[in-house]
N, C-alpha and C positions, 0 to 999 in steps of 0.2 A: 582365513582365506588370503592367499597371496597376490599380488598382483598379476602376476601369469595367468591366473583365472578371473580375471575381467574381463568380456567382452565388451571390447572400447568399439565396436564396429558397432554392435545393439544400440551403446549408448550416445555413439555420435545419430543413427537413426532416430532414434527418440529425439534426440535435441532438434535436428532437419525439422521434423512432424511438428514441434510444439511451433517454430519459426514460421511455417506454414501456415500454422489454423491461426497465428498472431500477424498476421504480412503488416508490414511496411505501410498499404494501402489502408490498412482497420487501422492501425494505431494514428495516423494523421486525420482521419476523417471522426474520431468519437474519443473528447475529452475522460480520462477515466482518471478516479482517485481509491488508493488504495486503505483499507483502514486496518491496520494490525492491533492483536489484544489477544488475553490469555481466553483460554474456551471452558475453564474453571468458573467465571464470573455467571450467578446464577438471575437471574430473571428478578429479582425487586432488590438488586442490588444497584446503588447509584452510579457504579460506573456503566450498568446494561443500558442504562435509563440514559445516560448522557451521551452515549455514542446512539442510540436508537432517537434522539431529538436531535443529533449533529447532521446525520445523515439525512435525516429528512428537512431539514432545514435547507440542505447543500442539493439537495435533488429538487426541491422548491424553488432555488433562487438561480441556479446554475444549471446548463442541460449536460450533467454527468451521469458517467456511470459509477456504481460505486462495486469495488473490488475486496474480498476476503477470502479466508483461509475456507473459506466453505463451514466450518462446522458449530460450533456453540456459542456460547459464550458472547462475548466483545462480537467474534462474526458473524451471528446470527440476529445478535443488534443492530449491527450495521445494517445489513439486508435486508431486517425487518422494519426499519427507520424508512430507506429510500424506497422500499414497495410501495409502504402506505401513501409516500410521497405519490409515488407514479400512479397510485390507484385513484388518488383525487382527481387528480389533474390529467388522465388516458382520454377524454375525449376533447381536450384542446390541443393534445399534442397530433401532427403529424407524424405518420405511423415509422416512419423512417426517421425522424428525431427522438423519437419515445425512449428515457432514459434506461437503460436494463442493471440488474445486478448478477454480479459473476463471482462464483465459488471455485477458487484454485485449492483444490483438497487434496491431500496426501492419506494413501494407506496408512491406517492403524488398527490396532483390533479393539479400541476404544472408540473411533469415531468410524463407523462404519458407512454412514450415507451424509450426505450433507443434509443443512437446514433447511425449511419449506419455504425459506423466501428467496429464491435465486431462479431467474429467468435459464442462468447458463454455467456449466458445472465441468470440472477438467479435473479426472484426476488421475494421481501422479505417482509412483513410485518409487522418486528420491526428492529429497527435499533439494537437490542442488539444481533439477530440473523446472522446481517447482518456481523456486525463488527469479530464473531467470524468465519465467514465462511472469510474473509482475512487474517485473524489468522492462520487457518489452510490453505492458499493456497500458500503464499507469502514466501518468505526467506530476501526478504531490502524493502525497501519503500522511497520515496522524496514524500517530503512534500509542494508542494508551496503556493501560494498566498489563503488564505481562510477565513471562516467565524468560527464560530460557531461549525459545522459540520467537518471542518476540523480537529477543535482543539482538537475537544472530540477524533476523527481518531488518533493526533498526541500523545496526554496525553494516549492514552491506549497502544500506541505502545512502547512509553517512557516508562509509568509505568513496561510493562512486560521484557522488558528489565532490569529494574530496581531491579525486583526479579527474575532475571534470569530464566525465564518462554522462553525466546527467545534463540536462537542459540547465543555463545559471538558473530561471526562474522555477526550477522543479522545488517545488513548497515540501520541508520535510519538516510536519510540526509534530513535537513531542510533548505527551501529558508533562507535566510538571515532576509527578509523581519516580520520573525517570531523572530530577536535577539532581540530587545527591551524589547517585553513582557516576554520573558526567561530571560534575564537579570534582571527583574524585579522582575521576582518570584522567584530567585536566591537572590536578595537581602534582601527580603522580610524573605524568609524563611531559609538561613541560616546565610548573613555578617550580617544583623540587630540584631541576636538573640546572640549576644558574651556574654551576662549574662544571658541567656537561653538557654533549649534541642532546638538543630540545628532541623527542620523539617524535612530535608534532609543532604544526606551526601556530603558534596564538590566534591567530585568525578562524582556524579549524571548528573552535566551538560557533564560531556566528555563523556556520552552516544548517544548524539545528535551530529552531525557532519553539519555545519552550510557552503555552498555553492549553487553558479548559476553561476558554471561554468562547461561546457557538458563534454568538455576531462577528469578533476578532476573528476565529478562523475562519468563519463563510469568506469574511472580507479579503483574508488572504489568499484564498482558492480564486476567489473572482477575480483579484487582479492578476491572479498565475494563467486563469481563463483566456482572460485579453491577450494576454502577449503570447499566450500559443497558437491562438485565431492568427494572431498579425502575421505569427509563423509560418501558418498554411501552406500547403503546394496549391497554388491558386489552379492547377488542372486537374486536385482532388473535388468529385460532385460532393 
């Protein structure tokens, strides 16, 4: 297919539509974190388990939302974590505070509907449309166990960070499981290049915050919490 057959007019409408149902108004008034992970990871597997106890730990302690890819896996751990969170605690909470989870899903002929824990579900038919509707909805992100999918999720959130397109305090923590290969392209692209323009800047990797540990990261979310509160438009209700 050439680019002469794209319709960029469809696709700038689509983008309008997603900027709409995400305004400016929703993203300042309800802290959200996003959790990425592969949707291979099967249900008594320790990483299902550690992000389904992350999340509900973080929807415990914190009034978030929490955000996924809509479908199996790592995301339906997540969603399945912050439910049970919200199911305990639905009649202390004020019905307008009540934290919700959200499925940003993309067509496949593999993942056909999202998972059963998602209050609110979006989906999408390019993954570039996808990606910027977390953009606009999330304030941190954890990153765990993934493929492909994951990475491109992890490298966009990294890069925006990198040219300061993110909040400074947006929290972007990644499994552990991901240090080698960063490590690698850390070596790669800046200690290997001492008689060459460094690709990146040394500083680049302390963008990423490397832990799989629940108390450690609630704590980091909490205090990326606060200083988004202090951020407020004090004439958002």
């Amino acid at each position: 297919m050439g680019i002469e057959s794209i319709d960029f007019k469809k696709l700038e409408k689509e983008y309008e539509h997603l900027q709409a149902v995400f305004s400016a108004a929703h993203q300042a008034k309800h802290f959200s974190i996003a959790i990425f992970g592969s949707a291979r990871l099967p249900k008594n597997s320790p990483e299902f388990e550690f992000v389904s106890q992350l999340t509900q730990t973080l929807v415990e302690q914190i009034p978030v939302n929490i955000v996924t890819g809509g479908g199996p896996g790592i995301m339906e751990a997540a969603n399945q974590g912050a439910m049970d969170a919200i199911v305990k605690q639905w009649d202390h909470l004020k019905k307008g505070n009540r934290p919700k989870t959200y499925g940003m899903a993309i067509h496949l002929p593999y993942e056909e509907k999202c998972n059963p824990h998602i209050h609110i579900n979006r989906f999408h038919k390019h993954f570039t449309t996808r990606l910027q509707s977390f953009v606009n909805l999330i304030q941190g992100a954890y990153i765990d166990a993934g493929g492909i999918g994951t990475l491109l999720e992890m490298s966009l959130l990294w890069q925006l960070k990198q040219v300061n397109h993110l909040p400074a305090y947006f929290p972007l923590i990644v499994s552990p499981v991901w240090k080698p290969i960063l490590e690698a392209f850390y070596d790669m692209t800046f200690v290997q290049r001492t008689n060459n323009i460094p690709l990146i800047n040394s500083d680049h990797m302390a963008l990423i915050q490397f832990s799989n540990n629940i108390e450690e990261i609630v704590e980091i979310f909490q205090i990326a919490h606060q200083k988004w509160q202090s951020k407020k438009p004090t004439s958002v209700d």
